[in-house]
Phi, psi and omega in degrees: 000128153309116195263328183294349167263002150294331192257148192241134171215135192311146154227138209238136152305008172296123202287170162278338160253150197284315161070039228261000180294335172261338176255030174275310161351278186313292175316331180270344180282294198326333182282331197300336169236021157294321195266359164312298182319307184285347179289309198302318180284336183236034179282109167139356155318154148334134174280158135211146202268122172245084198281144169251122203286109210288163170269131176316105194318024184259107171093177157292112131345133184233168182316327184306296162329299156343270189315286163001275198302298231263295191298335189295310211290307186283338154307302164311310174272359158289327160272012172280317189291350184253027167089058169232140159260120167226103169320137169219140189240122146290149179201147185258148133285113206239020173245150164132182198297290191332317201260018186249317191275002180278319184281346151308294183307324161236018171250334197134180146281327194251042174297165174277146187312327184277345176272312188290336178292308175310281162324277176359298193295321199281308182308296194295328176308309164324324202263327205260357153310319200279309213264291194311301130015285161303326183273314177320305171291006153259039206035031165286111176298130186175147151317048181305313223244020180224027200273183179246166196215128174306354190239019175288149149313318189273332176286321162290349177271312158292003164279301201274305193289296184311303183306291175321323194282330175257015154257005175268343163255034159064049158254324169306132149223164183286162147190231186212157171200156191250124190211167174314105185254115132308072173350263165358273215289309192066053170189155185298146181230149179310177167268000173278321178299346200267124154241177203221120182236158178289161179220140151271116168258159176276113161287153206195107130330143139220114176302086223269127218247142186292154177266085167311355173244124193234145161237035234239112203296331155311317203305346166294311197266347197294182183039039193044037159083024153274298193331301206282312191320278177302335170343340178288319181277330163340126155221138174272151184213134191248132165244139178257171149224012168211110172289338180270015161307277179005266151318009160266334173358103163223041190177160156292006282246157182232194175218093190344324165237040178267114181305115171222140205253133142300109178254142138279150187182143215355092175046029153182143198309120153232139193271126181224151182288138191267009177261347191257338192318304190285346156301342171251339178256307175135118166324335178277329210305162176250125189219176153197160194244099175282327161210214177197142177230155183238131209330307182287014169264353187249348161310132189065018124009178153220154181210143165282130126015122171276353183223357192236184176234104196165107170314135176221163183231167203260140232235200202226145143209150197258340155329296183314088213250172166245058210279294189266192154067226195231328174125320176277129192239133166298139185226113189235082175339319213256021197210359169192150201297299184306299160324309180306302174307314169310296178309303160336330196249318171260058164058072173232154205284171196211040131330114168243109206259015178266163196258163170263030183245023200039034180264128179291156179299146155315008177221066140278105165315104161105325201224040151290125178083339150306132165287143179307260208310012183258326207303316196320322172282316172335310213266282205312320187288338147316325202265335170316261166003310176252015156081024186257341175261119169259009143179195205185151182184199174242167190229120174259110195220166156312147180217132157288141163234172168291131199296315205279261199314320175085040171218136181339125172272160173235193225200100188195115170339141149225182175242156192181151197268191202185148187251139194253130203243348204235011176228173225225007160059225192244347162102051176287131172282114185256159193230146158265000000 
């Protein structure tokens, strides 16, 4: 029996082969005066706008991009079928590092400023032929051959204009912020720019020694009078995973409503989260809890520096848990976004002594001219020495790195302006 005559199946003009190296020609012209066609058909319509949040003028189209063009793509012809006109302008992103270090590699460093903008200018065009080109073949319909591009002269002129209209209405200001650094780049990265890998880090106890001249109205009585009773011996103890922090070090930070104990233990005090104790001493240690305070009776405390001569006090932050650590957090404004916020409210210098090639500054103590990860052993060895560690190991944890290099970021204040999101300016309309 023939069997394909049993079975009933539709007939289609679809050839049986796709063939499609010969009919893709054909299908791209047809398409190249559809969306022209549709502006005609649907003009005097409703608007409707789809801005396309443009893709980088870098490199081959990727899945990403695909998905992008394609979900963008079925929005557009879906409000055209439901009457609407809607125009879709493509647009390229042609600024930034990526396409500065392409043009570093093979040209140099040392271009003249005006030659190297050139090249620049020359690379993304190249790049946004190759990527339009591709997006045609994947039938998105759009003003491919009309799009806006950040490095049109009239769009950077319109930048430039936008910008003057908000700083003349007292939104721009200067200031500092602690942000994602590459050494490699010697430059700040987006938070799209940061992936995150494991790093084995130095974990590090550190001991910060009580400040006997105290002015703090409390200090006789905190811990029942232990505290002053014993001041020779006091240590507050901070955990780290980045030791070249450390100098920048200006606070203390505790948490208001966190329970924290005097313990004695080998032959001295140290102030700890009382949830935490046997997680910093060891389930075996011989230890005692001589008394307990709850963090916000310990505010403005005083402590010595463990390697400088320069007093910190110990501060307040709703950051602080007892997930890990000791319960007490180092707090260095010029080395982490929560430090910074913190700083911010009790005034603590917001100094950085790293550089942007990642090297401490020359009036750095001890670690001028050290890269932070040469400084970590520096610091630990500083802290031997003065008797300030009170243990130390390694830690295997998440880390941000740089997307471009694959190599550890550090976290270091830079000055840089800023558009203020949180004020009301002079209540300006602004016009182009």
């Amino acid at each position: 029996m023939d069997y394909k005559n049993t079975v009933n199946l539709l007939e289609t003009p679809f050839p049986m082969r796709g063939d499609l190296a010969r009919r893709e020609p054909d299908m791209l012209n047809k398409w190249k005066d559809r969306y022209q066609k549709l502006r005609q058909i649907t003009k005097g319509r409703d608007k409707f706008i789809l801005h396309d949040g443009p893709p980088y003028a870098n490199g081959d189209i990727h899945i990403g991009h695909a998905v992008n063009k394609i979900l963008k793509d079925i929005i557009i012809r879906s409000k055209t079928i439901a009457g609407f006109d809607a125009p879709y302008v493509p647009g390229w992103d042609c600024h930034g590092l990526p396409i500065e270090l392409s043009i570093e590699k093979e040209f140099g460093k040392n271009l003249d400023p005006k030659i190297f903008r050139q090249k620049c200018r020359e690379f993304a065009e190249r790049h946004i032929d190759a990527q339009r080109r591709d997006f045609i073949r994947l039938g998105i319909l759009g003003d491919w051959y009309n799009p806006y591009k950040t490095m049109n002269f009239a769009t950077e002129a319109d930048i430039v204009r936008s910008l003057g209209e908000i700083y003349n209405n007292g939104f721009i200001f200067r200031g500092v912020k602690p942000v994602h650094w590459c050494i490699d780049c010697s430059s700040a990265l987006a938070e799209a720019e940061v992936e995150y890998q494991d790093k084995i880090s130095p974990m590090i106890y550190v001991k910060f020694n009580l400040n006997k001249q105290q002015n703090h109205p409390k200090y006789n009585t905190l811990f029942e009078g232990k505290l002053a009773l014993f001041s020779d011996k006091v240590n507050a103890v901070i955990w780290t995973t980045t030791p070249w922090t450390l100098p920048a070090n200006q606070a203390i930070c505790l948490g208001s409503d966190i329970e924290y104990s005097l313990v004695y233990f080998q032959d001295e005090y140290l102030i700890l989260a009382t949830k935490l104790i046997k997680n910093v001493l060891g389930e075996d240690a011989v230890f005692e809890v001589v008394a307990t305070e709850i963090g916000l009776n310990l505010e403005k405390l005083l402590f010595i520096h463990p390697f400088y001569d320069k007093v910190v006090s110990i501060i307040l932050g709703e950051h602080v848990t007892t997930d890990s650590g000791t319960g007490l957090v180092h707090t260095a404004p010029a080395h982490g976004h929560e430090d910074y916020i913190v700083g911010l409210k009790y005034n603590l210098d917001l100094h950085n002594p790293v550089g942007d090639d990642g090297k401490f500054i020359a009036n750095t103590m001890f670690l001028a001219g050290l890269t932070v990860w040469q400084a970590n052993n520096e610091v630990i060895n500083l802290l031997k020495a003065r008797s300030r560690l009170l243990k130390s190991g390694q830690l295997e944890h998440s880390y941000p790195h740089c997307w471009r290099h694959k190599t550890p970021l550090i976290f270091r204040t830079t000055a840089q302006w800023f558009i203020s999101m949180d004020k009301l300016g002079h209540q300006h309309q602004f016009t182009l």
